[in-house]
Backbone as CSV, one residue per row, in Angstrom:
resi,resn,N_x,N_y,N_z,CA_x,CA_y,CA_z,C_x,C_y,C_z
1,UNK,0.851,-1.188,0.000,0.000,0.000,0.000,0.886,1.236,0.000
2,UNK,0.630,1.732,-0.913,1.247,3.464,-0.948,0.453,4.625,-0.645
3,UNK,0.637,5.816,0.126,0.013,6.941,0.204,0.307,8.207,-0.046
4,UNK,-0.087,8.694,-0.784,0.682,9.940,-1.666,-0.350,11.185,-1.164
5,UNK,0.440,12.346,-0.393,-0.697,13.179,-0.083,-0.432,14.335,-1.125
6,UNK,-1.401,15.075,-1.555,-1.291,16.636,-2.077,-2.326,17.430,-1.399
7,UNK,-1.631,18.629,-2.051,-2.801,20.178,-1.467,-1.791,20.960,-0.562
8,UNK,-0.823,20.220,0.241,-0.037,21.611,0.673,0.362,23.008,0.433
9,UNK,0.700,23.866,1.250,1.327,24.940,0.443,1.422,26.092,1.464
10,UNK,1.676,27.077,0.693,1.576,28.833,1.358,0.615,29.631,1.765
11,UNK,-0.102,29.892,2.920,-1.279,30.234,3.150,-0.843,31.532,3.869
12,UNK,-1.978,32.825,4.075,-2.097,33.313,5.087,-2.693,33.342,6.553
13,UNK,-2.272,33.859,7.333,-3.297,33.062,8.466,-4.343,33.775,8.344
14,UNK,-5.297,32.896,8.710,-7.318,32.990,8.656,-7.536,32.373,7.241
15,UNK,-6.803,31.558,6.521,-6.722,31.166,5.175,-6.749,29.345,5.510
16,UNK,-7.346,29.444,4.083,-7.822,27.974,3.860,-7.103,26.765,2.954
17,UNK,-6.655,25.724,3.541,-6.613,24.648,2.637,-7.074,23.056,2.752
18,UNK,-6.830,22.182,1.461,-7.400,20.847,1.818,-5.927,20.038,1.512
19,UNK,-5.957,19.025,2.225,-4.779,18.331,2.076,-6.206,17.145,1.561
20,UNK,-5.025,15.813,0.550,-6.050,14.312,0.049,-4.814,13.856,0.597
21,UNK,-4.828,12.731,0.482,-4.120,11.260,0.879,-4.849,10.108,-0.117
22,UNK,-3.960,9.828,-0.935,-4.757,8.922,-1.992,-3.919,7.239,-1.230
23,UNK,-4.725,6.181,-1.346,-4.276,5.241,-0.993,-4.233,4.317,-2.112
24,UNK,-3.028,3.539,-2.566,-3.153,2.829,-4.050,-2.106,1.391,-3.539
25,UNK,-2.905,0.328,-4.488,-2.364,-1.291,-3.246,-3.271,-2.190,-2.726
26,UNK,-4.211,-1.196,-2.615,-5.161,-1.687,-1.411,-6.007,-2.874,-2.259
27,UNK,-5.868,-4.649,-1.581,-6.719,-4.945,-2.003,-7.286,-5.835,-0.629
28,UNK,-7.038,-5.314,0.777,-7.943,-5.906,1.959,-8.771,-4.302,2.489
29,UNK,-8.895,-4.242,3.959,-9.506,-3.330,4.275,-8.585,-2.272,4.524
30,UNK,-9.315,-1.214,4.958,-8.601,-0.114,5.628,-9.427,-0.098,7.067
31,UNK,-8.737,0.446,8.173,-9.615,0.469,9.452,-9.832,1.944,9.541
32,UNK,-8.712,2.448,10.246,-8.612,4.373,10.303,-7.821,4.897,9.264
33,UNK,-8.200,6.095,9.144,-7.295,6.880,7.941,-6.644,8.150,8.991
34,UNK,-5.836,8.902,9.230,-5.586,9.775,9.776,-4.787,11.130,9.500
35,UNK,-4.392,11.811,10.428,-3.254,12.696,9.630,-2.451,13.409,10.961
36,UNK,-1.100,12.699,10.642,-0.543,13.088,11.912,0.191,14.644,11.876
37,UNK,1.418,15.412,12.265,1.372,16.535,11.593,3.102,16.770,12.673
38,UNK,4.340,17.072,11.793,5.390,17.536,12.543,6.264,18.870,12.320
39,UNK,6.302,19.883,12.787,6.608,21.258,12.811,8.381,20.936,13.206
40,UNK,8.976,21.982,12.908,10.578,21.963,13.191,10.775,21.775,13.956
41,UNK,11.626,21.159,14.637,12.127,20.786,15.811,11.496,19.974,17.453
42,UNK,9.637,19.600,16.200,9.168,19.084,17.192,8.735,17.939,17.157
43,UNK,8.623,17.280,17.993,7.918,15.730,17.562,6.740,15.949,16.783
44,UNK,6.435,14.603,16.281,5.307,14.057,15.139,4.010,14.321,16.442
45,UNK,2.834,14.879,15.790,1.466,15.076,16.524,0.242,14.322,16.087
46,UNK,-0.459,14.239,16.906,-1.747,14.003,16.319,-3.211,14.732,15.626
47,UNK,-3.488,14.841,14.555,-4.016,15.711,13.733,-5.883,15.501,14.165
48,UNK,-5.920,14.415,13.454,-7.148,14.247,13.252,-7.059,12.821,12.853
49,UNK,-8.377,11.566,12.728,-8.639,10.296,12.345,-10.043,10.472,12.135
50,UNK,-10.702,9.335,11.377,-11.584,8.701,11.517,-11.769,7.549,10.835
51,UNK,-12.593,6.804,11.454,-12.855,5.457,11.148,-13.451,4.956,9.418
52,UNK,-13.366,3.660,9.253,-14.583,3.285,7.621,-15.418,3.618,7.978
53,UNK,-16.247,3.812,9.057,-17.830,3.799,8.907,-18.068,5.811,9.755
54,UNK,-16.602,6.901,9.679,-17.376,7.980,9.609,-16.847,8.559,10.549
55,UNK,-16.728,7.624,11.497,-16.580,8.387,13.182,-15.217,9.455,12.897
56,UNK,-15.427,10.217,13.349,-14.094,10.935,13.514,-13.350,11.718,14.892
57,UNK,-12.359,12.217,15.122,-12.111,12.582,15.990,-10.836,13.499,15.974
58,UNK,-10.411,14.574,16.455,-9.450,15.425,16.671,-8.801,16.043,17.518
59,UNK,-7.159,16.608,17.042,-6.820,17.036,18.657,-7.220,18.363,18.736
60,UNK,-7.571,18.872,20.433,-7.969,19.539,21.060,-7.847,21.187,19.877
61,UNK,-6.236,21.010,19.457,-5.663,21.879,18.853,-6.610,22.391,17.448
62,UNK,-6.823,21.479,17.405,-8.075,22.085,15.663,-8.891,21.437,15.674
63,UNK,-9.681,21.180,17.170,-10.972,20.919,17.135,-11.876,22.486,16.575
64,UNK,-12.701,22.393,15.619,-13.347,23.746,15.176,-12.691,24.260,14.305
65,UNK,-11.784,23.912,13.686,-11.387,24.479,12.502,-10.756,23.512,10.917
66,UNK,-10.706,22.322,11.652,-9.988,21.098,10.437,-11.787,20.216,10.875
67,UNK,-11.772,19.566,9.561,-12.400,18.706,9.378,-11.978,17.591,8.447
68,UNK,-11.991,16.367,9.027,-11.167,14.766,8.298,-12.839,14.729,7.773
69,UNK,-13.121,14.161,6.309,-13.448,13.169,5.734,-12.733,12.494,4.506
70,UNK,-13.566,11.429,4.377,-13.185,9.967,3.551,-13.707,9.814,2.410
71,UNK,-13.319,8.985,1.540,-14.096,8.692,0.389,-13.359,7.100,0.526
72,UNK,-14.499,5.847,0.990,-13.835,4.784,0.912,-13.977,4.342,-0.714
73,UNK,-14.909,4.821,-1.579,-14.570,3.981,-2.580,-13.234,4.147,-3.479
74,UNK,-12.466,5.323,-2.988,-11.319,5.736,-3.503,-10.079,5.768,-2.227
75,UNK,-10.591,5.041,-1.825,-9.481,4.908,-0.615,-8.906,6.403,-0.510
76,UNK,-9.732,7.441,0.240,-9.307,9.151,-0.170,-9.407,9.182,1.191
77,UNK,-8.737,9.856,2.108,-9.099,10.947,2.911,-8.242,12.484,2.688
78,UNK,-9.377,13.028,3.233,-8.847,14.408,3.056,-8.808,15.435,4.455
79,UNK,-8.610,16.017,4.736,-8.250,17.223,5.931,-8.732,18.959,5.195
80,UNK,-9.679,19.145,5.833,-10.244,20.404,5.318,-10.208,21.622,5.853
81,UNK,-8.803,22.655,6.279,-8.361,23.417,7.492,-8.932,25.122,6.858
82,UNK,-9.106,25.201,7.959,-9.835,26.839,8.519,-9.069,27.515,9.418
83,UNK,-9.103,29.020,8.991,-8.727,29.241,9.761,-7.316,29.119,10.361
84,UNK,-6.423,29.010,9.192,-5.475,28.316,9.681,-4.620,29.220,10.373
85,UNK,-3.858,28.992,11.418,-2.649,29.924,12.084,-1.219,29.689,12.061
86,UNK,-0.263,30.531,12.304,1.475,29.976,12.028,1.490,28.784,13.257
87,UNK,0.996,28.239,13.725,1.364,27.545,14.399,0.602,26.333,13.980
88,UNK,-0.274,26.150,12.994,-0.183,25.207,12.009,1.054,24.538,10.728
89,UNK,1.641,25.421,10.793,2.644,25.137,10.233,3.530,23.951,10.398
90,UNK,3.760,22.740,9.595,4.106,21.905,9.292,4.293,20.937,8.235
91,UNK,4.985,19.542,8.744,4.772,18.843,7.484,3.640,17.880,7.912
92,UNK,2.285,17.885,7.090,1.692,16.725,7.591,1.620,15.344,6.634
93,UNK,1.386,14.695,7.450,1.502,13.255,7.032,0.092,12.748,7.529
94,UNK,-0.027,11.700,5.996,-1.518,10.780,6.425,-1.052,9.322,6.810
95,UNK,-1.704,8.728,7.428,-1.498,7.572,7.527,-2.837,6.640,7.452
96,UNK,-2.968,5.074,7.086,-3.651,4.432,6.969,-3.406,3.125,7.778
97,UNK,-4.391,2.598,8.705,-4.388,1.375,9.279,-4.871,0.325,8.631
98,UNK,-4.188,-0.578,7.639,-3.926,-1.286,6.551,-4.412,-2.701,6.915
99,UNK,-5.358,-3.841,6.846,-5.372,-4.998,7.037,-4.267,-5.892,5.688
100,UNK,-3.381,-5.875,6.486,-2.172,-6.253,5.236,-2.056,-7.783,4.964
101,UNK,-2.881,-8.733,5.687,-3.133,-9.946,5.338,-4.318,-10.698,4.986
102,UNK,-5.327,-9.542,4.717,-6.908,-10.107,4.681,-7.203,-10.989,5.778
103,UNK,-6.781,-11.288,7.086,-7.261,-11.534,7.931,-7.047,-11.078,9.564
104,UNK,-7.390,-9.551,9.546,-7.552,-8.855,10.568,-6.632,-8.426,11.292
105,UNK,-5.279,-8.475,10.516,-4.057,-7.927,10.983,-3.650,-6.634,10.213
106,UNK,-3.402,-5.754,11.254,-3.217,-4.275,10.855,-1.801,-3.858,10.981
107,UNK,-1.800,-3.006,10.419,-0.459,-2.045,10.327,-0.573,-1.116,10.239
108,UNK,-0.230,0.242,10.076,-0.085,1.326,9.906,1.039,1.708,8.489
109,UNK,0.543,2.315,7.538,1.330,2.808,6.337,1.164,4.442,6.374
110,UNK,2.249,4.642,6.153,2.555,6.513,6.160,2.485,6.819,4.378
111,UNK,2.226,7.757,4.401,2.730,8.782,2.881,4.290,9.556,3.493
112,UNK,3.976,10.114,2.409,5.498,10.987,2.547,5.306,12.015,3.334
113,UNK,4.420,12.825,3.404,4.508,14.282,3.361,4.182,15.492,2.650
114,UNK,3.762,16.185,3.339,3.379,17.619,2.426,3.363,18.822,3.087
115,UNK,3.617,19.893,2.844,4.304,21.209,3.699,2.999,21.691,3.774
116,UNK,2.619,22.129,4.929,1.876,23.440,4.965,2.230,24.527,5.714
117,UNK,2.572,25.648,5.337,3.192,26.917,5.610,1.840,27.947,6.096
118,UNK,1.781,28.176,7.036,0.997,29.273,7.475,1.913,30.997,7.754
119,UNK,1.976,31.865,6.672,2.427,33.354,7.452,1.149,34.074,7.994
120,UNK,2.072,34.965,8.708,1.513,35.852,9.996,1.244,37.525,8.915
């Protein structure tokens, strides 16, 4: 399974973008799709997830302004940010919880990466 994200880029703050995460490989399930997120010099964070069937959930940090949805028939998730501030600024990364043996064993697969730059 591979995950290739686009949509990054140069924003101002109170400015908008969408990050996708395309997933290609896939021929068992997916469980969560997510998007973790790491700024200079700081550890890797937690963005946002949600489940196949919708549920979603986020950190505290962009609760009210990011919204995760999915498109399972395209193995898509996307991240839909508002509002964004310099302290969004990072590289984020999607990840997918992969059933990599068709029988209920998971993993976790990363993409690469994609910049999002918030100025002040």
């Amino acid at each position: 399974v591979q995950l290739v994200e686009s949509g990054g880029g140069l924003v101002q703050a109170g400015g908008s973008l969408r990050l996708s995460c395309a997933a290609s490989g896939v021929i068992f399930s997916i469980n969560h799709m997510g998007w973790y997120r790491q700024a200079p010099g700081k550890q890797r964070e937690y963005v946002a997830a949600i489940s196949s069937g919708g549920a979603s959930d986020y950190a505290d940090s962009v609760e009210g302004r990011f919204t995760i949805a999915r498109d399972n028939s395209k193995n898509t998730v996307y991240l839909q940010m508002n509002s964004l501030k310099p302290d969004d600024t990072a590289v984020y990364y999607c990840y997918a919880e992969y059933d990599y043996s068709g029988s209920y064993h998971y993993r976790d697969y990363w993409g690469q990466g994609t910049q999002v730059t918030v100025s002040s």
